[in-house]
FIZASE-245127 format. One record per residue: x, y, z of N, C-alpha, C in turn; residue in one letter. Coordinates in steps of 0.05 Angstrom, whole numbers, padded with zeros to 5 digits, always signed. Example, Ala and Ser with C-alpha at 12.3 -4.5 7.8 and 13.67 -1.06 7.14 Angstrom:
+00264-00114+00156+00246-00090+00156+00264-00066+00156A+00257-00045+00142+00273-00021+00143+00258+00001+00157S
//
This chain:
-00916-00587-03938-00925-00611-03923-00912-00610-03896X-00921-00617-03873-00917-00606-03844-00901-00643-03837X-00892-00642-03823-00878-00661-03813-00897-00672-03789X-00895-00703-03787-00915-00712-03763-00893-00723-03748X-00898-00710-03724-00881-00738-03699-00906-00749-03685X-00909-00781-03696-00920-00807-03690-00914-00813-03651X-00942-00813-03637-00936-00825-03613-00934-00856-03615X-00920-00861-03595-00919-00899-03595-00926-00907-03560X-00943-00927-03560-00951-00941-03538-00953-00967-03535X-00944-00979-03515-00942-01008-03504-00962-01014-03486X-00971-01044-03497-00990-01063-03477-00978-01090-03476X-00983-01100-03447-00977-01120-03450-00998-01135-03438X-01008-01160-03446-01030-01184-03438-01015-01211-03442X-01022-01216-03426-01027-01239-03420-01009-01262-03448X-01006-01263-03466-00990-01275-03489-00981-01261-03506X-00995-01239-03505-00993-01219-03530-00974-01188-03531X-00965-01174-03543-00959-01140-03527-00973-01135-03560X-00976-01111-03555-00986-01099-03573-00975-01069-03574X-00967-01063-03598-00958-01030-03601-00970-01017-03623X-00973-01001-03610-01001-00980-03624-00979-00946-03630X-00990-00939-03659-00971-00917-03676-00998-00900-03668X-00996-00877-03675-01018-00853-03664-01008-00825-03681X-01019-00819-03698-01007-00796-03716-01028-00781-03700X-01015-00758-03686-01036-00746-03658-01052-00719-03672X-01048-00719-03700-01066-00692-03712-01093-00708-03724X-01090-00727-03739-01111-00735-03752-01123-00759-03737X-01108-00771-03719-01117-00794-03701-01117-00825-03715X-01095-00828-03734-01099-00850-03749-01073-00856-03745X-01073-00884-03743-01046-00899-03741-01048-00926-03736X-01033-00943-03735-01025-00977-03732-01025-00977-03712X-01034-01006-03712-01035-01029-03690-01021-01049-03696X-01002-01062-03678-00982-01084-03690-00994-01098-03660X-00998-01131-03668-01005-01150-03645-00988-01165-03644X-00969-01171-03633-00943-01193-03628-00954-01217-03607X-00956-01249-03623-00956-01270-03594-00939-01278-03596X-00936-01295-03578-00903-01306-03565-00881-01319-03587X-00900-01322-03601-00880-01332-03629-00876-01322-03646X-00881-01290-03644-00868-01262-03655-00881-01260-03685X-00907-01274-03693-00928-01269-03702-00939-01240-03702X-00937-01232-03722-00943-01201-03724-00978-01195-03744X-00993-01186-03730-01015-01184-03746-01019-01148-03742X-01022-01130-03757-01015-01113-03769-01037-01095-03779X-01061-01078-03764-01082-01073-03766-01079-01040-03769X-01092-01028-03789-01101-00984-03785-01120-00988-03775X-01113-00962-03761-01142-00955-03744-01146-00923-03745X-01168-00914-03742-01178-00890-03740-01188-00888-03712X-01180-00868-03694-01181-00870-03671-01196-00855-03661X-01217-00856-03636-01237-00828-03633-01214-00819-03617X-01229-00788-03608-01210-00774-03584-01209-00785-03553X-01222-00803-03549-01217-00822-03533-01194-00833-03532X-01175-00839-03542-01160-00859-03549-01135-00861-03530X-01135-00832-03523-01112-00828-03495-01116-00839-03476X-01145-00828-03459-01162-00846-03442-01163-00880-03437X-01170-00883-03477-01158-00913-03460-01151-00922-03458X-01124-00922-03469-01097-00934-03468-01088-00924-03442X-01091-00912-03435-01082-00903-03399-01102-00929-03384X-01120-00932-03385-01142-00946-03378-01136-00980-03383X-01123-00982-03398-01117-01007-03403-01076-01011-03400X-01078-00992-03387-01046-01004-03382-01022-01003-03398X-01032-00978-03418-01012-00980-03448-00987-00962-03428X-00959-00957-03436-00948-00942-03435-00932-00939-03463X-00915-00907-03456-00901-00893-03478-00886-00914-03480X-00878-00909-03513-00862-00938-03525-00849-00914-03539X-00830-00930-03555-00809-00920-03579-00815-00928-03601X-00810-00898-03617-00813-00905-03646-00792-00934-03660X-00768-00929-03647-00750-00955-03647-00759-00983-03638X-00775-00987-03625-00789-01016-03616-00812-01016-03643X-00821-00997-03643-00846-01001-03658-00833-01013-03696X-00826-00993-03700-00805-01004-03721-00793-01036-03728X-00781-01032-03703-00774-01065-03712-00786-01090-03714X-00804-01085-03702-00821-01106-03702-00841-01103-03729X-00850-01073-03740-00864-01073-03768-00843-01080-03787X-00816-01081-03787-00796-01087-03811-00787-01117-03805X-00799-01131-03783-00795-01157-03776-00763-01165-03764X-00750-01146-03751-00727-01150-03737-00729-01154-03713X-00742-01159-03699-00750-01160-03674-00768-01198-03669X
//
């Protein structure tokens, strides 16, 4: 079994940030939606090959597997 290293990306809007997990072989990974009152709604997604595109496009940048984390284990 091959080991995956998971990309992580940040958005931020307007009330919300959002961090998006990206397992970059098969294109499937989480979506975590945080609003201001650290409300976590917690979505998979299957991603086309687009997905680089548009997160560049919408303002995402590289995040950490450590941000991403804490906020799915609710420490954050």
């Amino acid at each position: 079994m091959a080991t995956i290293i998971h990309l992580y990306y940040k958005g931020e809007f307007e009330d919300l940030t959002v961090l998006v997990q990206i397992d970059p072989e098969s294109l499937r990974g989480l979506e975590l939606v945080i609003d201001t009152d650290n409300n976590i709604q917690k979505t998979k997604r299957i991603f086309d090959a687009t997905i680089y595109d548009d997160l560049a496009a919408d303002d995402f940048k590289e995040s950490s597997a450590l941000e991403f984390n804490l906020y799915l284990k609710g420490f954050k």
